[in-house]
N, C-alpha and C positions, 0 to 999 in steps of 0.2 A: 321835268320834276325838280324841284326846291331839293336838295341833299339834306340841305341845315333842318328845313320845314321838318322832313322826315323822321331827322336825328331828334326834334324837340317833341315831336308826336310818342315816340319808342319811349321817348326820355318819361313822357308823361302817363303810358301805361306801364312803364317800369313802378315809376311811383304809388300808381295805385295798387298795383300787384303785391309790393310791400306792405303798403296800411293795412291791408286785406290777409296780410300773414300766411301767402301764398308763397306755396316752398321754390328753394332756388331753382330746380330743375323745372319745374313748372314756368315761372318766370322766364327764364332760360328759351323754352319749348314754345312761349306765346309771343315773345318778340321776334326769336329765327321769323317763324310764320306770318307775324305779319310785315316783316321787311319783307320778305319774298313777295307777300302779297301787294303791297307798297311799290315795289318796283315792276308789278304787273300794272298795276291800274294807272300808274303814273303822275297823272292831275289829280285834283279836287278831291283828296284823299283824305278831309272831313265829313264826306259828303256819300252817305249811304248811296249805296247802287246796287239793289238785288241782281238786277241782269247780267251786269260785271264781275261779280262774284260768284253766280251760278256759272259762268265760262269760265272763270278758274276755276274751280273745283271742276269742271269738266275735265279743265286741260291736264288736271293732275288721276283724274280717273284713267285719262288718256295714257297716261306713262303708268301704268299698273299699279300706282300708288293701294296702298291698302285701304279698307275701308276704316278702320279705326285712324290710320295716319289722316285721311282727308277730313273725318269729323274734330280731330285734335286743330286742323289749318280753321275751320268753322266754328269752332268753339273761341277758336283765337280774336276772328273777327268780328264775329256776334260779340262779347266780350268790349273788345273795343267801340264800336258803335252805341253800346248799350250802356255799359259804366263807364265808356272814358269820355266818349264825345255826346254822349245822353239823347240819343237820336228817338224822338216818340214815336218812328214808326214802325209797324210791324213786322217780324221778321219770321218769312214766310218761307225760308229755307228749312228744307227738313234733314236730320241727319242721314248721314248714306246708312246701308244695313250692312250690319257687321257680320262678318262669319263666322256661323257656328262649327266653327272647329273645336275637338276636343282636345285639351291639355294632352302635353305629352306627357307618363307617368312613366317611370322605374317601376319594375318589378321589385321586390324583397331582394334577388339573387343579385338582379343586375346592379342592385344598390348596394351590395357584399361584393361586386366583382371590381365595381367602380373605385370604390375605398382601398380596395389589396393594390390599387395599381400605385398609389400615392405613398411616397416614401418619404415626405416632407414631412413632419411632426405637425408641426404649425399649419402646414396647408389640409393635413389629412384632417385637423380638429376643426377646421375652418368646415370647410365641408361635413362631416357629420355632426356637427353640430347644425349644421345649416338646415338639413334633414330631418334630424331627431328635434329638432323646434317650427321647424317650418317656418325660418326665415328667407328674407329677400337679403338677394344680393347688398343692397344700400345699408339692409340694418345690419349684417352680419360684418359688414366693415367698419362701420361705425357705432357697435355695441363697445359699449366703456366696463371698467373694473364694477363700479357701481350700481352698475344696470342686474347685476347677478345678486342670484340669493341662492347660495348652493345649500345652506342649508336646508330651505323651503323647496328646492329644484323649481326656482321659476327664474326667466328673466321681466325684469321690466322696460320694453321699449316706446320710450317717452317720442312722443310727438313721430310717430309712425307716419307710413301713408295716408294723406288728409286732415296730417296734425293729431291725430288719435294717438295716447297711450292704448298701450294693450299688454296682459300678461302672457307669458305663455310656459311652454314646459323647459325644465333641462332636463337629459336624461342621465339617468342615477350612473350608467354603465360613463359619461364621462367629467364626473364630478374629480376623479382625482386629476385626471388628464389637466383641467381645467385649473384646477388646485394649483399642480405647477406651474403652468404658463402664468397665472398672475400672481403666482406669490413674491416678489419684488417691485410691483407695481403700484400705484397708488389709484384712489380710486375714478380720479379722472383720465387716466391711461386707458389709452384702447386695449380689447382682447388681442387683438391681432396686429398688432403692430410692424413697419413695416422694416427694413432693415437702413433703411433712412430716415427715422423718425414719421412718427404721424400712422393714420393708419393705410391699410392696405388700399389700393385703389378699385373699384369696382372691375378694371380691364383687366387687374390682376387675378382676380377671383376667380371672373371668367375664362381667363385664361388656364389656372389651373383645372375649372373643372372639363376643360374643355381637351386637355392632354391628358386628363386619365379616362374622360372616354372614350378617347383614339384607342390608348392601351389596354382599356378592357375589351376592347371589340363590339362594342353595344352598338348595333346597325341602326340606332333611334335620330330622329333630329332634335336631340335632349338637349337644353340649356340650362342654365344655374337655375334658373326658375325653373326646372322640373324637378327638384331636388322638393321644395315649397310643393307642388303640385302631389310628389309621392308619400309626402308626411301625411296632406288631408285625405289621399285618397286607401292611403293602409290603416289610418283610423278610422274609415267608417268601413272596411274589412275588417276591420277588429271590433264592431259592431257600435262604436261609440255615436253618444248619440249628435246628428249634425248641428243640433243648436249649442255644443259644446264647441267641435271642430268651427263652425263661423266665430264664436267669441277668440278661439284661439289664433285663426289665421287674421282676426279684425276685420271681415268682412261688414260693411253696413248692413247688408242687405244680402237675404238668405236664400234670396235665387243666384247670388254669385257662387256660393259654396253648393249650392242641387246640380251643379254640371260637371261634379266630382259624383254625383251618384250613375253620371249614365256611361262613365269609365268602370265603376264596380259593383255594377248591376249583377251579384251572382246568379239570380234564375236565366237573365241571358246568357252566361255561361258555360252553364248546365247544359245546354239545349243541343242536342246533337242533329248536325247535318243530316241531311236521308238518305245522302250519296253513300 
């Protein structure tokens, strides 16, 4: 294999991936994949090959890859063959099936146990804020002064997942909280700023929330996105109704937000064993 070839191929879906105002992480995510894939197939690496790419993706089923991580390597390459190298033929790989697992959700308490464990001011608002809006990791690090309307209790987060604004809620209980932390700031400063300039990092985030779950003792496999997960799934326990909760958490599509109904399904609930 050509190394240079390689480099000029990455170089030129890099490019299209920008005109296309595809976000960095994104960008990021489809060239790993397809150099990996690049250094499997070796040769003629303009040259569609269903059979070749259905044995990688085998070989990556093989090593217990997930199903979403192998459709993300398939997206990469379909992607490439289709916009970069304009290949007219059909492409007859189907995506692998994803599992339906359910989100991991907080409890109410576990969410009151998790917060008392956090003695950081900054880290504690970070996290309930994350909660009481039902932000992602990425936005809640990179929410700026001006994204905030305490007086309206909303944020506005511009160019969200898939380039989407979307509004959502602040909650009233931490508007003064919030009051301080940016009252010296201007309004292109981040909320969360890090003690080095700039804002927090996402490993940081996760890392905080990931030591007050140790300390609260919550036996879950919760991650900063469960925080996101337990906002949509207490307000539709709070009866709201779910075409609100998808506008707020920016769902496109309102079968991504009905797999929070079958975490807080009350009549299954209710239903008592017979034992």
């Amino acid at each position: 294999m050509n190394p240079k070839y390689m480099q000029q191929l990455l170089e030129r879906v890099k490019t299209e991936l920008k005109i296309r105002n595809y976000s960095p992480k994104t960008i990021d995510a489809y060239l790993s994949c397809l150099e990996d894939y690049f250094n499997y197939k070796q040769s003629n690496l303009d040259k569609l090959d269903q059979g070749n790419i259905r044995e990688y993706l085998l070989s990556k089923q093989d090593k217990d890859y997930s199903s979403q991580t192998i459709n993300l390597y398939l997206n990469a390459i379909k992607y490439f063959y289709h916009d970069v190298i304009r290949s007219s033929e059909t492409f007859n790989i189907r995506f692998a099936k994803r599992n339906k697992s359910l989100p991991v959700v907080l409890s109410r308490q576990e969410i009151q146990d998790l917060l008392a464990t956090v003695k950081n001011a900054k880290h504690l608002l970070l996290l309930t804020l994350s909660y009481g809006a039902g932000l992602r990791v990425s936005e809640a690090i990179n929410l700026k002064v001006r994204d905030l309307n305490l007086e309206e209790l909303t944020i506005h987060l511009k160019e969200a997942k898939g380039k989407k604004d979307r509004i959502t809620l602040v909650p009233d209980k931490l508007v003064n909280n919030l009051r301080n932390l940016i009252a010296s700031k201007s309004g292109d400063d981040f909320v969360f700023e890090s003690e080095r300039g700039g804002n927090l990092t996402e490993r940081t985030a996760q890392i905080v929330f990931e030591k007050a779950l140790k300390l609260s003792g919550i036996n879950k496999e919760a991650t900063f996105h469960s925080l996101r997960h337990s906002f949509a799934t207490h307000l539709l326990e709070n009866g709201t109704d779910i075409r609100f909760v998808q506008e707020l958490l920016g769902h496109a599509n309102i079968r991504t937000t009905q797999i929070y109904t079958h975490v807080t399904n009350p009549a299954l609930k209710n239903i008592k064993s017979p034992l």
